[in-house]
C-alpha positions as CSV (number, residue, x, y, z in Angstrom):
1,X,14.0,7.1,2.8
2,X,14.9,8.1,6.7
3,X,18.2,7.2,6.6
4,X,20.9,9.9,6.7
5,X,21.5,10.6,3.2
6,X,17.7,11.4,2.2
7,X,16.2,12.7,5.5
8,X,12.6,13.8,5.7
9,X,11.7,17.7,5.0
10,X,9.1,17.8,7.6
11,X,8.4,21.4,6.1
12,X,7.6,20.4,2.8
13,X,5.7,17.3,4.4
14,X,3.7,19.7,6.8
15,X,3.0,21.7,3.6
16,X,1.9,18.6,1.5
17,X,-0.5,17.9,4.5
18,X,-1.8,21.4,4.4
19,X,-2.8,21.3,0.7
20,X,-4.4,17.9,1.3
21,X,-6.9,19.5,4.0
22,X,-7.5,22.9,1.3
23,X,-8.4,20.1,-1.4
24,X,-11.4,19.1,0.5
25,X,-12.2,21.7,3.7
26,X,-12.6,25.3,3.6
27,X,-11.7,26.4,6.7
28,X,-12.5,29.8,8.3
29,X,-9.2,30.9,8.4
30,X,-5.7,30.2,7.5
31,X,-4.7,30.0,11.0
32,X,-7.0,26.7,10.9
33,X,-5.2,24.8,8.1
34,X,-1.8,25.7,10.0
35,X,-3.5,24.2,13.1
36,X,-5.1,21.3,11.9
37,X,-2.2,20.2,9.9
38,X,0.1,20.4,12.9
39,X,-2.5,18.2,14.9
40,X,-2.5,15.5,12.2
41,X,1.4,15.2,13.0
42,X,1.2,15.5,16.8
43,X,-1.1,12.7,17.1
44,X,1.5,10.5,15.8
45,X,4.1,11.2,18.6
46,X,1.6,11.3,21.3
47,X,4.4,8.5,23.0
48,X,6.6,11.8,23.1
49,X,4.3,14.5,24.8
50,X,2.8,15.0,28.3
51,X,-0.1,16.1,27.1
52,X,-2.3,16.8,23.7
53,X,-4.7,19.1,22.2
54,X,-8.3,18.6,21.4
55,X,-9.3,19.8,18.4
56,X,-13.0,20.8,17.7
57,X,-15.0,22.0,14.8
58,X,-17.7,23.6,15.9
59,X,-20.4,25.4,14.2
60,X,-23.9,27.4,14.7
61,X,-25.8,25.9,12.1
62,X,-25.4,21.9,10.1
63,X,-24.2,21.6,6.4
64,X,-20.4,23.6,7.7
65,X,-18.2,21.3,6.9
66,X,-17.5,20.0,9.9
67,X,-18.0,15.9,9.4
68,X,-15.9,16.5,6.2
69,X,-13.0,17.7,8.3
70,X,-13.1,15.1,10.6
71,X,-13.5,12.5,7.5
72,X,-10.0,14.2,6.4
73,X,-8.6,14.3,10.2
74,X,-9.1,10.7,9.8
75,X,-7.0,9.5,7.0
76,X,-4.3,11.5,7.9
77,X,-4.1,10.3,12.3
78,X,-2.8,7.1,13.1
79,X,-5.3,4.0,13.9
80,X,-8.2,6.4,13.8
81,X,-11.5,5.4,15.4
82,X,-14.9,7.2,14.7
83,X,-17.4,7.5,17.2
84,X,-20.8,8.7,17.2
85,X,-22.0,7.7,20.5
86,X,-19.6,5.0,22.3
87,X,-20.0,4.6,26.0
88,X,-17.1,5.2,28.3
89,X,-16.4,1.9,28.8
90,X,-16.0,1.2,25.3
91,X,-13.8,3.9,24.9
92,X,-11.5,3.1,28.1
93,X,-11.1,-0.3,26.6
94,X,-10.0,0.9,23.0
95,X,-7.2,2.8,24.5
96,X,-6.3,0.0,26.2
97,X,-6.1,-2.5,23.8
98,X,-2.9,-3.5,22.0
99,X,-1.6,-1.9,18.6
100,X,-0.6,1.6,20.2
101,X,-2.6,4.7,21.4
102,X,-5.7,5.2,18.7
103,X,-6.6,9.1,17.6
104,X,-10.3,9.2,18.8
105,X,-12.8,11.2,16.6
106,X,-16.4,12.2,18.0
107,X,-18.8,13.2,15.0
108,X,-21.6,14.3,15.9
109,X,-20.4,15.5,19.8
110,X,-23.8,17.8,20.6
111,X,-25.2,14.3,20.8
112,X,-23.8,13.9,24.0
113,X,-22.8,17.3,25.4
114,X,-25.8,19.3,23.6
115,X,-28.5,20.9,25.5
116,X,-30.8,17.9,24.3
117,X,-28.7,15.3,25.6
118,X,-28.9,15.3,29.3
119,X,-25.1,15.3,29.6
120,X,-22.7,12.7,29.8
121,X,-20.5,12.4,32.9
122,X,-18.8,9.7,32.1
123,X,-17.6,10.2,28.2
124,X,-16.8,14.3,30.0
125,X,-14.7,12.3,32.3
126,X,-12.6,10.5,29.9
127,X,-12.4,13.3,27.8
128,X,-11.1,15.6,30.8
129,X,-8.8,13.4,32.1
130,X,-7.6,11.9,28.9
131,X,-5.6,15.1,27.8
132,X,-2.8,14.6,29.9
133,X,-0.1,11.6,30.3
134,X,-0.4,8.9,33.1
135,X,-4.2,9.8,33.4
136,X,-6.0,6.9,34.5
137,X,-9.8,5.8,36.0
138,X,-10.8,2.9,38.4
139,X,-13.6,0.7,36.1
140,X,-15.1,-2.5,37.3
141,X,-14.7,-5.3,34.9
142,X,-15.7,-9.1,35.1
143,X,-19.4,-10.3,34.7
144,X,-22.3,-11.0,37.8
145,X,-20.4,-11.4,40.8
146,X,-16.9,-12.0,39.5
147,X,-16.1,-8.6,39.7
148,X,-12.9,-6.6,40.1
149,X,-11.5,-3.3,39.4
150,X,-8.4,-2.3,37.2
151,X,-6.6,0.8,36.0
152,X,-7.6,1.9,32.2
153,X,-6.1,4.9,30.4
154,X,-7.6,7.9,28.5
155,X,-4.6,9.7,27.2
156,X,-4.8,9.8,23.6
157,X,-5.8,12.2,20.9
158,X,-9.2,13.4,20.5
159,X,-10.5,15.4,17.5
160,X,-14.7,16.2,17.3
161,X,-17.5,17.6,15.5
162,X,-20.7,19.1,16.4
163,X,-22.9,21.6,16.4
164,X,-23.2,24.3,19.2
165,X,-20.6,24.3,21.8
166,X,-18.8,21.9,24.1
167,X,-18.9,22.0,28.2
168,X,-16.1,24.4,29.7
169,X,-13.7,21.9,30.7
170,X,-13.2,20.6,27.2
171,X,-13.8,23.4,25.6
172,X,-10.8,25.0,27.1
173,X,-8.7,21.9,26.6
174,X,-9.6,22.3,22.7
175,X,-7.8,24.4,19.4
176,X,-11.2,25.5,18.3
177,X,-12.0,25.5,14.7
178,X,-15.4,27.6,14.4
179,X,-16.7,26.0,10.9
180,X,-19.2,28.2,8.7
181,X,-21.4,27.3,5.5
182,X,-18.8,28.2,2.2
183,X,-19.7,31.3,0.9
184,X,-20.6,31.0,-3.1
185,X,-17.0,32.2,-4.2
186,X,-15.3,28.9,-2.0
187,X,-15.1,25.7,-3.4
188,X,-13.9,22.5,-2.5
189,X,-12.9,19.6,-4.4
190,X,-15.8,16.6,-3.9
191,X,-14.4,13.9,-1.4
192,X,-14.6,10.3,-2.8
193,X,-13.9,8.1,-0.5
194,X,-12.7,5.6,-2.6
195,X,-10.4,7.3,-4.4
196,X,-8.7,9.7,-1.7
197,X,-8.8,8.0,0.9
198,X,-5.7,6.3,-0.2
199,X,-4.2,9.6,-0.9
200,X,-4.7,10.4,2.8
201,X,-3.3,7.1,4.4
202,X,0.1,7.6,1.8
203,X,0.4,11.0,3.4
204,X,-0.3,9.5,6.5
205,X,2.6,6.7,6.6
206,X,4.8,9.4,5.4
207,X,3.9,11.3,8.8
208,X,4.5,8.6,11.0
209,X,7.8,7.9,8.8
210,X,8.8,11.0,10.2
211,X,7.6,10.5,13.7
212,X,9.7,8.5,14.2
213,X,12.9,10.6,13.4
214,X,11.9,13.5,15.3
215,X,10.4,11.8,18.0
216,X,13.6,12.1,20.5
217,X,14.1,15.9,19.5
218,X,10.3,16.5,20.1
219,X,10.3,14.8,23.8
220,X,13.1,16.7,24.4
221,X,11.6,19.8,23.5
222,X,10.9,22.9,25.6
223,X,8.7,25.3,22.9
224,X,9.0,29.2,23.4
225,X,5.7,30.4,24.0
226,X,4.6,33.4,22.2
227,X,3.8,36.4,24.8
228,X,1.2,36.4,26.3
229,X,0.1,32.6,26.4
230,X,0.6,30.5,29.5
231,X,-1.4,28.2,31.9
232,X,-4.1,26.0,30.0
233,X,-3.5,27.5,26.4
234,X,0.1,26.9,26.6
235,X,-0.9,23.6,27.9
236,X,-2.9,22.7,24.5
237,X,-0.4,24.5,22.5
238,X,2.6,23.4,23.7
239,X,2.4,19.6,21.5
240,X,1.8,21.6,18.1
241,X,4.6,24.2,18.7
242,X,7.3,21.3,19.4
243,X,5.9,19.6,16.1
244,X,6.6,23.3,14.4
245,X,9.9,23.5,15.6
246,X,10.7,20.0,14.4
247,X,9.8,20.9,10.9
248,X,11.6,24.1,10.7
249,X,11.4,26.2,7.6
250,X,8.2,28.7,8.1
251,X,6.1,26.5,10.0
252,X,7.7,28.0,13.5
253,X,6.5,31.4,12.3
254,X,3.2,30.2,11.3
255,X,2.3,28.2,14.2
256,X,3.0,31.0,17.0
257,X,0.9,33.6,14.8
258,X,-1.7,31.2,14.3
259,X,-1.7,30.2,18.2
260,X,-2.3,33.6,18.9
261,X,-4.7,34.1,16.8
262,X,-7.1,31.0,17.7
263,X,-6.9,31.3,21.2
264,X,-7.8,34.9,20.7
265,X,-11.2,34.0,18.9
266,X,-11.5,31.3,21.2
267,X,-11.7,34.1,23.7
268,X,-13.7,36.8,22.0
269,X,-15.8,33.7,21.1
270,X,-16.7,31.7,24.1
271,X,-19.4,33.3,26.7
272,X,-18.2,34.2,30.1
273,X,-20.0,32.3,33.0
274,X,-22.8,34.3,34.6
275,X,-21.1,35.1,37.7
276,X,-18.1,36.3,35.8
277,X,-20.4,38.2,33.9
278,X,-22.1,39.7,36.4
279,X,-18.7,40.6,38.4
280,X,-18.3,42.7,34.9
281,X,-21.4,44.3,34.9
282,X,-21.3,45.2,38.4
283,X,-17.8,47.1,37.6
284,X,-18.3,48.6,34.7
285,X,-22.2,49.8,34.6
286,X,-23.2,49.4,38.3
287,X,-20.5,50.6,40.3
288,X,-18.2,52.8,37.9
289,X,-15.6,54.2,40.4
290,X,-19.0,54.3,43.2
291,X,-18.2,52.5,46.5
292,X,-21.0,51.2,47.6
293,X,-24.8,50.6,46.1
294,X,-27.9,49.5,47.6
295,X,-29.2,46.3,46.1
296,X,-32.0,47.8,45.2
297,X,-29.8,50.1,42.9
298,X,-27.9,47.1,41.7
299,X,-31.3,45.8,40.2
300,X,-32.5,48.5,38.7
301,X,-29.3,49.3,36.5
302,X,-28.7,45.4,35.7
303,X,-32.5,44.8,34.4
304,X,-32.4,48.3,32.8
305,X,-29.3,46.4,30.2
306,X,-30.8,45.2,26.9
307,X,-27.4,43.7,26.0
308,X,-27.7,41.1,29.5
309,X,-29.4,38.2,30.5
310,X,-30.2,40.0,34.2
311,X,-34.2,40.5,33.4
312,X,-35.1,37.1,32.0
313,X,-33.5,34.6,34.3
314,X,-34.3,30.9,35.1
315,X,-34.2,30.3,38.8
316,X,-35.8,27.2,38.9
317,X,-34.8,25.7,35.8
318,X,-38.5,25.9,34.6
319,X,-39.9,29.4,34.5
320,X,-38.1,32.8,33.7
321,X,-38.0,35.7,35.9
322,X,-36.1,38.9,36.1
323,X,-32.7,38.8,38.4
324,X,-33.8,39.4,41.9
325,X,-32.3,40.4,45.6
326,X,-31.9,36.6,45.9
327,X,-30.5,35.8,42.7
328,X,-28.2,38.4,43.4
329,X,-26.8,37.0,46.4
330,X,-27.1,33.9,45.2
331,X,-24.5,34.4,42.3
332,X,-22.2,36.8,44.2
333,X,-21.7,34.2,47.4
334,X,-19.5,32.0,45.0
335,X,-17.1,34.2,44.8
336,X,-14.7,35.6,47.8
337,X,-14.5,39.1,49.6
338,X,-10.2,40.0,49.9
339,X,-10.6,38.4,53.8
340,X,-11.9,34.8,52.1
341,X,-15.5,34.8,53.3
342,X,-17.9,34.8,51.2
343,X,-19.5,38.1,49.2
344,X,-22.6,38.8,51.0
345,X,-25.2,41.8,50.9
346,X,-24.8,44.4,53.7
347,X,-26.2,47.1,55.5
348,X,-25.5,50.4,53.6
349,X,-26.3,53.5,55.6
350,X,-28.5,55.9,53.9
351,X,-30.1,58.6,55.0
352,X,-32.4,57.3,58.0
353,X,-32.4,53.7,56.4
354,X,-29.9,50.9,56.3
355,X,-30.9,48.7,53.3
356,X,-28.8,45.9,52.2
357,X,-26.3,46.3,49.3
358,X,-22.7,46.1,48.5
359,X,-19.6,47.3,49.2
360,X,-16.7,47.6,46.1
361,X,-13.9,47.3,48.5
362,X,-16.0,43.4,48.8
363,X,-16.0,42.9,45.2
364,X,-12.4,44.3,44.5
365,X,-10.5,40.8,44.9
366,X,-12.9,39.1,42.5
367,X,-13.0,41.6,40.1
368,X,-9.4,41.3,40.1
369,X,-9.0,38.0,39.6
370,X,-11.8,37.3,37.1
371,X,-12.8,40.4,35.1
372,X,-10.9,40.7,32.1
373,X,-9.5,44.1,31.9
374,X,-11.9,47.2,32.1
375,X,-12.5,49.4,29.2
376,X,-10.7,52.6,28.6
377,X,-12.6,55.0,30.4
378,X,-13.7,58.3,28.1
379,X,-12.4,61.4,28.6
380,X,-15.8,63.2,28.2
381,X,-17.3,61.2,31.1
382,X,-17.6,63.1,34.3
383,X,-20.1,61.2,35.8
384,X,-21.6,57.0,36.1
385,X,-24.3,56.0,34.1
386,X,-26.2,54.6,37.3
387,X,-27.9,55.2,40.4
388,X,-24.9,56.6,42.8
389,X,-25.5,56.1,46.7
390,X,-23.2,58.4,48.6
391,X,-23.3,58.6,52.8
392,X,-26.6,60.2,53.3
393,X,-29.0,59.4,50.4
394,X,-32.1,56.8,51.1
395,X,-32.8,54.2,48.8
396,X,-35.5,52.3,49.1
397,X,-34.9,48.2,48.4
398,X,-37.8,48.6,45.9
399,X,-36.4,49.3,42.7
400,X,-39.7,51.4,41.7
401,X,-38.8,53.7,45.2
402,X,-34.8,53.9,44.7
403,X,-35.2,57.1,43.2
404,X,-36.9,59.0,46.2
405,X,-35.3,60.5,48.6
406,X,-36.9,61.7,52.1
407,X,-37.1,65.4,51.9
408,X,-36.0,65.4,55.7
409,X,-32.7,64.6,55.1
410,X,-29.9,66.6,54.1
411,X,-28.6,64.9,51.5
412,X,-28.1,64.9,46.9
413,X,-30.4,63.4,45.0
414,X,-29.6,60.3,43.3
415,X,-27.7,60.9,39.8
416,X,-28.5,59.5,36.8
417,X,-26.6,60.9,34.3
418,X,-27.7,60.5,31.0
């Protein structure tokens, strides 16, 4: 069957793999079956790539569909193992052991990344490092005192399932599948193990059947990137675009529009970290085009935003308190000024006070290099939205006082423009 005269179609295979998935999931979109069914090949040619994808189904709520995916994931990968909770160790070993690279599948992931769970260095390690080729981690084996220390791998696929979401590092590492309950017009056929299971595993040897002859032209491979993707998403996307290519017919097409797509929502999806969305706030409804702002200012607008999490903060990691001087600081001194010293509060002369505050020209480099771009600005808007603090006004550092201003000074009042 892979000899010359009757060579695989590995379009029509792709496509026979995509209908499999439809039969049982109802994904959210039809970028996801294009996805998913490109994963199912890549993890059999993991011998021909630097690196691999993640793939995650992730969803708000149980009863989504996402254990049933990975179920289907699992007759289609190549000496599939599922996990619910196996310890680092055990999983450093199964990569190691003879019979080839397994396709790892975490059900049930929240378990040990969820808010519950206290975290899980070690499995977060393996699954870090385990993405790319030639990764390896320093584990003591032997038992008592006979010990010693060898080299075990984590490169390998890695599919999972779970409710919530996943910590940064795999997160962004992952083609993210963002499962929902089926709405009462989609069906899926019931999955009976017994009976489809086999079904999978025939489509499954035909997969690695074709592995095999694409594996040179795959390794070889050097995937155009749609515009616009690079660094870490071209990174994930990179194994499932060669397998595309490979396959020919309209999968090329579909793969590029559906990587554009996912890693779009992936983006819209995923929050920003608080100090990236602070940096935002801070240019688009402190500042707004102001170049400098007493902290006091700062506060004032930020707590005033119903849409942010400025006015109930956790400080401490017990109680919850509005954003404060300190917080401020705090979150702004992990970021750099253009010079490479840390953003700090300074003094802002104001009228016959210096309070402390910040400078834009301070904030300009990060805002740069971590803001995503800033709205279009309306035409109609002649003025900010916040407390402005030109040469000459007093702001006091209480936020209840920012809007006074000493009558012996020559100075405008403080604008808020409605």
């Amino acid at each position: 069957m892979t000899g010359s005269k009757n060579p695989i179609d590995g379009a029509a295979l792709l496509d026979e793999v995509e209908a499999f998935h439809r039969r049982f999931n109802v994904f959210p979109t039809e970028h996801a079956y294009v996805a998913v069914a490109l994963w199912d090949a890549h993890a059999h040619l993991m011998d021909a790539f630097d690196g691999t994808a993640r793939l995650a189904f992730l969803s708000p709520e149980p009863g989504s569909g996402k254990s049933r995916a990975l179920e289907i994931v699992e007759t289609l990968t190549p000496r599939a193992a599922t996990t619910v909770n196996a310890s680092a160790n055990a999983l450093f070993r199964l990569v190691e052991a003879d019979g080839g690279t397994p396709t790892l599948l975490f059900d049930e992931i929240d378990t040990v990344f969820g808010p519950k769970a206290g975290g899980n260095e070690e499995v977060r390690g393996f699954l870090n490092s385990g993405y790319r080729r030639g990764a390896k981690s320093l584990r003591c084996v032997g038992d008592g005192s006979n010990q010693s220390t060898e080299w075990f791998s984590s490169f390998c696929a890695v599919a999972m399932a779970g409710l919530g979401s996943l910590p940064d590092t795999i997160l962004t590492r992952s083609v993210i599948i963002r499962m929902r309950k089926k709405a009462p017009n989609e069906k899926a056929e019931p999955y009976r193990r017994r009976v489809h299971e086999k079904q999978g595993h025939a489509l499954r040897d035909r997969l690695a059947d074709w592995a095999t002859t694409i594996h040179d032209e795959v390794a070889a491979a050097w995937p155009e990137m749609p515009e616009g993707v690079s660094d870490r998403p071209a990174d994930v996307w990179e194994p499932l675009l060669a397998v595309a290519d490979a396959a020919g017919g309209h999968w090329p097409e579909r793969a590029r529009t559906a990587c554009v797509a996912l890693i779009k929502a992936a983006s819209q999806g995923d929050e920003a970290s608080l100090g990236v969305r602070l940096l935002t706030d801070l240019r688009d409804r402190v500042f707004c085009g102001a170049d400098r702002m007493p902290s006091a200012s700062i506060l004032e607008v930020l707590l005033g935003l119903d849409d942010a999490p400025w006015a109930d903060m956790s400080e401490d990691g017990q109680s919850t308190k509005p954003l404060t001087a300190r917080g401020l600081s705090k979150l702004l001194s992990q970021y750099v000024r253009p010079d490479n010293t840390p953003i700090k509060p300074r003094g802002i002369r104001v009228g016959t006070g210096t309070p402390k505050g910040y400078y834009a020209e301070d904030l300009s480099d990060a805002w740069t290099r971590y803001c995503p771009p800033p709205p279009e600005k309306s035409a109609t808007s002649a003025t900010s939205a916040t407390p402005q603090a030109s040469e000459g006004e007093s702001v006091a550092e209480d936020p209840s006082e920012s809007r006074h201003v000493s009558a012996e000074t020559d100075t405008r009042q403080l604008r808020i423009a409605g």
